[in-house]
C-alpha positions, 0 to 999 in steps of 0.5 A, a space after each residue: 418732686 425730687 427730694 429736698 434741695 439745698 441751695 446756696 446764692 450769691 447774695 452780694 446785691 441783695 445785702 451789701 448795697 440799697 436794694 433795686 432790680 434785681 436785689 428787688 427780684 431776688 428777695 421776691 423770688 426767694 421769700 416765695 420759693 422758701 414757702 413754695 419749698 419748706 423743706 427746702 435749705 436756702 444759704 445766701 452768702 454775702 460780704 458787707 451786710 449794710 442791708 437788713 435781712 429780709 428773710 428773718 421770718 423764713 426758718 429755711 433761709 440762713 444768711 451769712 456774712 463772709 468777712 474777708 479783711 484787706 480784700 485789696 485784690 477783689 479775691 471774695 468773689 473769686 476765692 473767699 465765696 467758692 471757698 464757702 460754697 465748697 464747704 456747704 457742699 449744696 446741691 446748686 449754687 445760684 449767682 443771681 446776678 448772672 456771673 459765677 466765680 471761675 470754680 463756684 465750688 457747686 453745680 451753678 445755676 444763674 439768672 440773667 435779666 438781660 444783655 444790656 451792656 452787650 447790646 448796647 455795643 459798650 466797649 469800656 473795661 468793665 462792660 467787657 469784662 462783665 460779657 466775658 464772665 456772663 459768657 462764661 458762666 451761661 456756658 457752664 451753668 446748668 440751667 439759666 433763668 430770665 424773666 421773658 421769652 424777648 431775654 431768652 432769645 437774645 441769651 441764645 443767640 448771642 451766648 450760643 446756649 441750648 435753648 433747653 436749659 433757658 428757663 422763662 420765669 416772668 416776674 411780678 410786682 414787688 411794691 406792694 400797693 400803698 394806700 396812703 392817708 390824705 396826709 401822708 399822701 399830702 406830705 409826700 406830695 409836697 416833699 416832690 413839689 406837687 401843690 395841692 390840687 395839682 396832678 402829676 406824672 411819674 417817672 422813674 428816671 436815669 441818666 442811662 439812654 435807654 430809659 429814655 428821660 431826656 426824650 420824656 422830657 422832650 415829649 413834655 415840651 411838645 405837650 399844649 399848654 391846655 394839656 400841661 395847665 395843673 399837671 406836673 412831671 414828677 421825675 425820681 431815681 436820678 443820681 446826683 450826676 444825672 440830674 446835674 446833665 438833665 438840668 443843664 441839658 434843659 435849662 430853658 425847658 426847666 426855666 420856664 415853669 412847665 411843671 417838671 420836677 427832678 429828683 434823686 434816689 427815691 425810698 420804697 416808701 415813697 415809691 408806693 405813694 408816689 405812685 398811688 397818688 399818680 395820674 399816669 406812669 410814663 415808661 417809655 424805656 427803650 430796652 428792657 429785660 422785662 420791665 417790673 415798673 410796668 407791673 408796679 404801676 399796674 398793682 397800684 391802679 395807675 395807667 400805663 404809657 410805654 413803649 413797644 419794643 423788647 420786652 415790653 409788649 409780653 408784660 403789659 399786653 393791651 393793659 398798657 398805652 404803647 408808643 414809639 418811645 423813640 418819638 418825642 410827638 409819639 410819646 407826647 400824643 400817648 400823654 396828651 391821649 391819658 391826661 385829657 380822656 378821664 374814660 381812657 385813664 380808667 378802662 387802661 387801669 382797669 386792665 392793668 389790674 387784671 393784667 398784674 394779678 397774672 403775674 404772682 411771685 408763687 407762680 415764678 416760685 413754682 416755675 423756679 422749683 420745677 426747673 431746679 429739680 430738674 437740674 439737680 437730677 441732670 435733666 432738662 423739662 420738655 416744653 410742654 411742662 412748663 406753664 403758659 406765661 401770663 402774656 400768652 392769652 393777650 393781644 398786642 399792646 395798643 398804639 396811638 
């Protein structure tokens, strides 16, 4: 091991807004590389501040807010954060959420989840600019990290880096199981819609295509009647606006009474019981990076639908059912398969929970680790150094 870091992170995602993807990771991954590393010296700088600090406990971890009044001209990212970097003089400086300032004031090491907005072809001002600032800063990063071997293929072929400095670092579940008692389970249940004795899908949905919410609900009216009787899709995560579209999109669906409820931003809390207390996770993304819900429904005992293309088969193996997500009767036979087959629910449950326990935070800590001292000493790791992935020792995924 080289001698002790000191790392200063951007830390806008995980303190100035309500915390998902890769807020979520982040925290993760840094509770864990903080107990990994001890005499390591963790700084994340950040603006706003509306979130708590989740790093309280860890005496290597400092959090600072950089006030910067009047900051009519978005000059914190491009001035006021490099300008704090440069004076911590650390060793590396991680943007987490895949772009770097211009002069990030230190050596810069970055993570980058996946290439959605380049992929899916947008071509608005915004998606642009974040391609041009993520091009720009995988080229000048030291070292890059993502989360599985799918992203780091698209990182080097559209961002034309040195495969040698993409580091695969897969994630692992951060909703811890919940064990919810009958009442606050009951509670929870009826606050989403689900009368007593009713079972339920969950899926956490978005406006967004690639997530696919529109096709689940299409599946879900294709499902027979028998299948569907004492069964409820429970949907949740969407934003005001999604659920406005959704709704009108299909109105005759919803009207009919076919147990489908629609809900908006869901609480961690809620999230762990909501899944605890599910029949299936319905997952049928069509794009992913990595996709932690997989591994969530999976730490929770809950079997799995999803879908087989990106990323997906590397996290869930043969612990999940895989379909053509793309094929609402694909997606509404992988439902009719799990609903009705009580044996089939329990022997995919089962998997999951072996297939979640490869995936731990202290092992991407350790994967995290040995690519930074790496870095820091202006070298790159062989392959051979780098532990298997928890994905190398299974089968593809199955399919109806």
């Amino acid at each position: 091991m080289t001698r002790p870091l000191s790392i200063a992170i951007d830390g806008r995602t995980v303190f100035d807004e309500p915390r998902r993807g890769i807020a979520k990771t982040t925290v993760a991954q840094y509770r864990a590389l903080a107990e990994f590393r001890p005499a390591w010296r963790f700084r994340f700088l950040y603006a706003e501040g509306t979130q708590p600090n989740p790093f309280a406990d860890l005496p290597n971890v400092r959090c600072e807010r950089l006030r910067m009044k009047g900051d009519r001209l978005d000059l914190w990212p491009r001035l006021r954060l490099p300008l704090a970097v440069a004076w911590a003089r650390p060793d590396l400086f991680h943007a987490a959420a895949g772009v770097a300032p211009l002069f990030p004031g230190a050596p810069v090491v970055t993570t980058l989840n996946d290439l959605i907005p380049l992929e899916s072809g947008r071509t608005d001002a915004a998606a642009l600019a974040w391609v041009a600032n993520v091009r720009r800063t995988a080229r000048r990063a030291r070292a890059i990290l993502t989360p599985s071997e799918f992203t780091k293929g698209r990182i080097v072929a559209h961002l034309g880096v040195n495969p040698a400095k993409v580091h695969v670092v897969p994630w692992a579940s951060t909703s811890p199981p919940a064990r919810p008692s009958p009442a606050q389970l009951a509670e929870v249940r009826a606050r989403f819609g689900v009368p007593p004795g009713e079972r339920y899908v969950l899926h956490f949905g978005m406006a967004d295509p690639r997530k696919n919410t529109a096709g689940l609900l299409t599946a879900w009216g294709r499902l027979p009647a028998e299948v569907r009787r004492g069964v409820r899709l429970v949907v949740v995560g969407l934003s005001d606006t999604g659920r406005a579209e959704l709704a009108a999109r299909f109105a005759p669906q919803l009207s009919l009474g076919n147990g489908v409820g629609i809900s908006g931003y869901v609480s961690e809390r809620d999230v762990g019981v909501l899944l605890a207390g599910a029949e299936v996770l319905a997952y049928p993304t069509l794009y992913e990076g990595f996709g932690l819900p997989i591994l969530d429904g999976f730490a929770a005992g809950v079997p799995v639908l999803t879908g087989q293309t990106t990323s997906l088969p590397e996290v869930a193996g043969d612990a999940a059912l895989t379909v053509d997500a793309a094929d609402p009767d694909a997606l509404a036979g992988g439902l009719a398969r799990l609903l009705r087959d009580t044996e089939c629910r329990a022997a995919y449950a089962a998997r999951g929970a072996t297939r979640a326990a490869r995936f731990t935070w202290p092992h991407a800590a350790e994967l995290t680790a040995r690519a930074w001292e790496w870095t820091s000493v202006g070298a790159t790791p062989a392959p051979a150094a780098t532990p298997t992935p928890p994905w190398r020792d299974s089968s593809p995924g199955r399919r109806t």
